[in-house]
Steps between C-alpha positions, in 0.01 A plus 500: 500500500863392489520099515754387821687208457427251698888384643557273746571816740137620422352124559716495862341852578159396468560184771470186251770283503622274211242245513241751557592650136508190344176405608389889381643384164304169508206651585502776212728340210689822508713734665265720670476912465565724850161515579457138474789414698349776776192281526686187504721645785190634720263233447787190577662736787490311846277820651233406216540094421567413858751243265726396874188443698178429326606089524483553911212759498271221329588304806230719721176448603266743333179377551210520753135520512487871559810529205320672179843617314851363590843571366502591173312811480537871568389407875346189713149554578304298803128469597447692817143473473164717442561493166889649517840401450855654621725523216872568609894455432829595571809619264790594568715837363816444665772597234342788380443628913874481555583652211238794528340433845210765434358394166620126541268500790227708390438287154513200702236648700290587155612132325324299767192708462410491137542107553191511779300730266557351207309221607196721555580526889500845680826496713447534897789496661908509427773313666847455464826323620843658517830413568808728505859465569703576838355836652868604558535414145583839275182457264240334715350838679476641111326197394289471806374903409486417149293193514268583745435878306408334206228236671386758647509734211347248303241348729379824632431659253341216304190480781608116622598516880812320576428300803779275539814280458849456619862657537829281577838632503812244416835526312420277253240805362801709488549517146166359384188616685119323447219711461208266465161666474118340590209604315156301633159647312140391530309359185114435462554076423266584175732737330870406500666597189757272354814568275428210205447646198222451248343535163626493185438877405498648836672845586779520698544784686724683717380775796676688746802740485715509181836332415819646611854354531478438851536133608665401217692124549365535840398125505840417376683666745312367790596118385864577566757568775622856587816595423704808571322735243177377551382823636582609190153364382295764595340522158336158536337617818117573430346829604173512638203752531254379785210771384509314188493157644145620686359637198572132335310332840207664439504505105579126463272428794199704338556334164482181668113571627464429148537229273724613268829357608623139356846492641716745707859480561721781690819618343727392804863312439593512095189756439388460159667224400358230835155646543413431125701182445332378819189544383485359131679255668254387742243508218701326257488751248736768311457880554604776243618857660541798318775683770523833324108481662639507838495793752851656508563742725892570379594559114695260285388148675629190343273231454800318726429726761118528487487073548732565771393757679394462875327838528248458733099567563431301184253265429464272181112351431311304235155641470192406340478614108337791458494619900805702450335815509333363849830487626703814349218714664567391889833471407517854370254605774779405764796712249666188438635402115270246318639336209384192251890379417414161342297179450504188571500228212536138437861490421641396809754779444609802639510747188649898581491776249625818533370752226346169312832325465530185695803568783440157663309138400504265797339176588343532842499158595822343409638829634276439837535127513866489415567733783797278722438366763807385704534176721800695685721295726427539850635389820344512855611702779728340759322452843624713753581402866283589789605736685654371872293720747827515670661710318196702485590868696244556806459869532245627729168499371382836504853621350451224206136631440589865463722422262298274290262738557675799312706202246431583141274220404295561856470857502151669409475608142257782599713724289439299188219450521372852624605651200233261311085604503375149686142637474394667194174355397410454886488108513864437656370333830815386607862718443818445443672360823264153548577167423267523158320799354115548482331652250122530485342297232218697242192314407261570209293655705766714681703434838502127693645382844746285268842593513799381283847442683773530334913457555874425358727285653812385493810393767856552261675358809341177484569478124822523495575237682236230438312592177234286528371587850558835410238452228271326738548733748416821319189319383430411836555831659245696259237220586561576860493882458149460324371230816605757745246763350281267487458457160493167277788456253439466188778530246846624434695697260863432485773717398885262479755731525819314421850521385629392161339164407812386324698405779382197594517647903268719458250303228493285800380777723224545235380107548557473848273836570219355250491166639447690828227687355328201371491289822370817698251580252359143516507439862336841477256523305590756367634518094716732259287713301760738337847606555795643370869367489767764525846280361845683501463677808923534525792775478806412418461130526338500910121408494238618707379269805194254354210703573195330379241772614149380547169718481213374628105586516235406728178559567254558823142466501446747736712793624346511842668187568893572401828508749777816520820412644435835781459412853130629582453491889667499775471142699441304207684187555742377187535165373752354254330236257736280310834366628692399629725755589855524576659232278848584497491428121289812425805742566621393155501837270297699738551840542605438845774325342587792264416807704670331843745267419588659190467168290314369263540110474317218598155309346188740530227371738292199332130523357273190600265566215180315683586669845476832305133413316407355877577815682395738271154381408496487894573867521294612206181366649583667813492828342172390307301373792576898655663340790844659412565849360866542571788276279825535391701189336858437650755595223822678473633564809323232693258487823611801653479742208190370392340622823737815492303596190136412655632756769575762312227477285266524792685727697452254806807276619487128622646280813593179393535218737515177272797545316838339577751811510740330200570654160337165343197522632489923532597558168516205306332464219311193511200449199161470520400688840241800537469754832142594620331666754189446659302652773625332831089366586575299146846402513422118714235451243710606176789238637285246622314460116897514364672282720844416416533695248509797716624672806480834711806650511375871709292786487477828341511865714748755584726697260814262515595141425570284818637152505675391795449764710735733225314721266524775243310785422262495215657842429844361475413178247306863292796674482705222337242357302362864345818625459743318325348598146471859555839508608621342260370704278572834653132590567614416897 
């Protein structure tokens, strides 16, 4: 192999900076060879050392009773009882979806997964969260087909039914989109696998596809801003193969019934080089790999580019001595490559050969330990003004709501999510189009009435102007969307989606959005298992809105007791719990605001943290006691959509007759409130056990919406709402 000098051209290609090197020199007493510097670049990149935000992310509550794993590992794991856990997380594979929407998605899909399975859990159920640009914006409809091809590409094929997540559409995604992708799994509690290594002696071992060149600097390139040839980085997109991705499920799954397994790590972010420095380092001890041992799939690899490489459906495992012909037989079975590429060893180094000559000598934890980690400068947001209701348009209400309606952040996403199998392996109870997913849970001894409910979350608008309560908020809003199925919250994965931390304006977005976090999760109950933080999200120097996306999991004990948001019956009378409503200070970033007045300015509606645990425990043990079956939380859009989309879901329409006729209190979008509907014989009862807390504001029947004597047809509010995305994307 031909030696490259290592120049400071070379160093600034591989993303360290000056003090970076000189602590790479510190660390090894020498200059270091390329493939040294590779794994110095990877392993101290901001996608793998979280280096900007780690100091803040230590700042959130992890912990519960029901919290087995948090941050840390492949995925967070929680005790949903009988004996089972849910294991789940979200990551995010935004640069490489803009860049090469089909694949950037699709691998995203396929990264999240080995992360649930490598902890021994069978994934149930996918989710994800989107955000594009502008839809009049030249590249967002070939993103949009790109991105949503490859989940469903991916996810399809794979066997894991997608059942849920989120679209929003804003300028700010223009040259930057988020694809952030939701894996949760189900684990017996009795045989989680973990990724600390162990034993002096003990194989290491690598299953799965072989090594190509795909993916190369991929974690590299997603710690730093787009410029104007950054879509000439195609090459550092990974390429994925969901029939391959299956046939590891059910191999690493099947090897698991076993005890053969020590450690398991997948390949993700950095391949090679992170899943095995991770795990010696975790054990504390050194590991020796013989690369010319790998897999290759494509002649003349480097051992550079084999370290490197972010080919994907690969899994790296320690195994008991002596069981490796245990494993190369399922593994084989399945048609998948088996290979015994090293050891592990007392050293505390990382030791490559290639051909038996030594192409790289590393100490793993001085290299791991001396990662940076950066106190950046930060400064907090200004607070923004209220907004004067004043100078607030009035339109008439049923023109505002068809607009809103058929807006891009209100309109259905049935064509998204259409394109995605929701029910392969039969246990998706509820779809896509709810306020939280249901999936059926599986006991040992086969199907239960449990149910786990799952969503992502987040409100950009609110971000960008207050960081904090947009932190809070999106916290808040996935604990509501699990309350109004009925389910009891459990946990969250986070995924921070951020500009670049070095400007101190946008660090601060960072802090504000995780102190947000933190004071929801407490007041909540309801703690930061695992997460991702995606840094750099800019082009050309303009950052993407904050968008701290939350994922959250629930659980119900029993699926004959769980809420939909669909108007059931005709006559039921409707009641809105929570309040009040109406404060002109909830207009604030609203989509009212933005779809009506054509603004976006003023504070976002507050979040009274105990009103929110009040109401909701309120409404969740409505749903448990049976006594309400219908629920939809009061979100984007405000009171009037919210019952728009109960309307249209059951196909029955609604005549209100409590409601002050103002844009506040139509469609403002006040926190913390939840529409049901009950059978009129139980409504006095339902609101005489509430009290203040709630009021009946009409009753459901005909095929319009009425308020004040004006109404509009259920089949006019369809038209707008299912249309928009087809249109948009020519399929109208």
């Amino acid at each position: 192999m031909t030696a490259v000098e290592i120049t400071p051209a070379v160093i600034a290609e591989h993303g360290l900076n000056a003090e970076e090197y000189a602590r790479v020199l510190e660390i090894l007493g020498r200059e270091p060879n390329i493939t040294e510097l590779g794994i110095f670049s990877v392993m101290w990149s901001e996608h793998c050392s979280y280096k900007s935000s780690k100091k803040w992310l230590k700042t959130l509550p992890t912990t519960a009773p029901w919290v087995i794993q948090g941050p840390g590992e492949n995925a967070g794991i929680v005790d949903i009882g009988d004996g089972l856990t849910a294991v789940f997380k979200m990551e995010s594979h935004n640069h490489p979806s803009f860049i090469e929407p089909y694949q950037g998605a699709a691998t995203g899909v396929g990264g999240i997964l080995r992360d649930v399975f490598t902890m021994g859990a069978r994934p149930v159920a996918n989710l994800n969260a989107l955000r594009f640009g502008a839809p009049d914006h030249p590249k967002t409809r070939h993103l949009i087909a790109g991105v949503v091809s490859g989940i469903g590409g991916y996810g399809n094929c794979v066997g894991v039914p997608t059942v849920g997540g989120e679209v929003n559409f804003h300028p700010g995604y223009n040259g930057n989109i988020l694809v952030n992708a939701m894996t949760v799994g189900i684990a017996p509690a009795d045989r989680i696998f973990y990724s600390k290594a162990s034993g002096i002696g003990n194989p290491v071992v690598y299953v799965g596809s072989k090594t190509g060149r795909d993916g190369i600097h991929g974690a590299t390139m997603a710690s730093a801003e787009f410029n104007a040839d950054s879509e000439e980085k195609r090459p550092t997109v990974q390429v994925g193969d969901p029939f391959t991705e299956k046939l590891l499920i059910e191999a690493c799954l099947e090897l698991m019934d076993t005890d053969v397994i020590v450690a398991i790590q997948d390949m993700g972010a950095a391949g090679l080089t992170s899943s095995s420095f991770e795990m010696a380092s975790k054990g504390g001890l050194g590991v020796e790999l013989a690369l010319d041992t790998v897999p290759m799939r494509e002649e003349g690899m480097t051992p550079y580019e084999l370290m490197l490489s972010e080919s994907q459906e690969r899994m790296l495992m320690v195994l008991e001595p002596g069981k490796e012909p245990v494993a190369e037989a399922i593994f084989r079975k399945w048609g998948l490559d088996f290979a015994v590429i090293g050891r592990l060893t007392d050293t505390g180094r990382m030791v490559l050969t290639w051909h038996g000559d030594t192409v790289a000598d590393l100490p793993i934890d001085p290299l791991a330990e001396a990662a940076p980690e950066y106190d950046r400068p930060w400064e907090p947001s200004p607070a923004p003004a209220p907004v004067d209701p004043a100078s607030v348009p009035t339109v008439p209400w049923t023109e505002a709501l068809v607009t809103l309606m058929g807006s891009p952040d209100l309109a259905s996403r049935r064509w998204i999510w259409e394109q995605y199998d929701h029910m392969v392996m039969g246990d998706t109870v509820q779809r896509p189009g709810g306020d939280a997913a249901v999936v059926r849970i599986h006991g040992p001894a086969g199907l239960t009435d449990r149910g786990l409910a799952m969503t992502t979350d987040c409100t950009p608008r609110y971000g960008s102007a207050d960081p904090v309560l947009g932190g809070t908020q999106a916290v808040v809003e996935a604990w509501r969307n699990l309350t109004a199925v009925g389910a009891r919250p459990l946990a969250i994965t986070d995924n921070m989606n951020f500009g670049n931390p070095e400007k101190p304006r946008i660090m601060g977005q960072f802090v504000g959005a995780c102190q947000g976090i933190s004071a929801a999760c407490l007041a909540l109950d309801f703690p930061v298992v695992s997460g991702n933080v995606s840094l750099y999200n800019e082009t050309e120097g303009q950052a993407i809105p904050p968008t701290p996306t939350i994922g959250g999991v629930g659980v119900l004990d029993d699926l004959d007791r769980m809420a939909t948001v669909a108007f059931k019956a005709e006559g039921d009378a409707i009641l809105l719990i929570g309040g009040p409503a109406g404060d002109a200070e909830c207009l604030g970033r609203t989509l009212y605001l933005r779809e009506i007045a054509g603004r976006e300015d003023g504070a976002p509606p507050p979040v009274d943290l105990a009103e929110e645990r009040r109401v909701g425990d309120t409404v969740r043990g409505l749903i448990q006691s049976g006594r309400v079956t219908t629920c939809h939380d009061v979100s984007d859009g405000g009171l009037l959509v919210a019952i728009a989309e109960m309307a249209l879901a059951g196909g029955i329409g609604a005549t209100l007759d409590g409601v002050t006729d103002t844009p506040a209190a139509l469609f403002g979008e006040d926190q913390g409130r939840y529409i049901v509907a009950v059978p009129e014989a139980d409504a006095a009862a339902v609101l005489s056990d509430l009290g203040s807390v709630a009021r009946r504001i009409g009753s459901t029947g005909g095929n319009a919406l009425t308020l004040g004597g004006v109404s509009v047809p259920l089949a006019t509010l369809c038209d707008a709402h299912e249309g928009w995305l087809p249109r948009l994307m020519g399929d109208a």
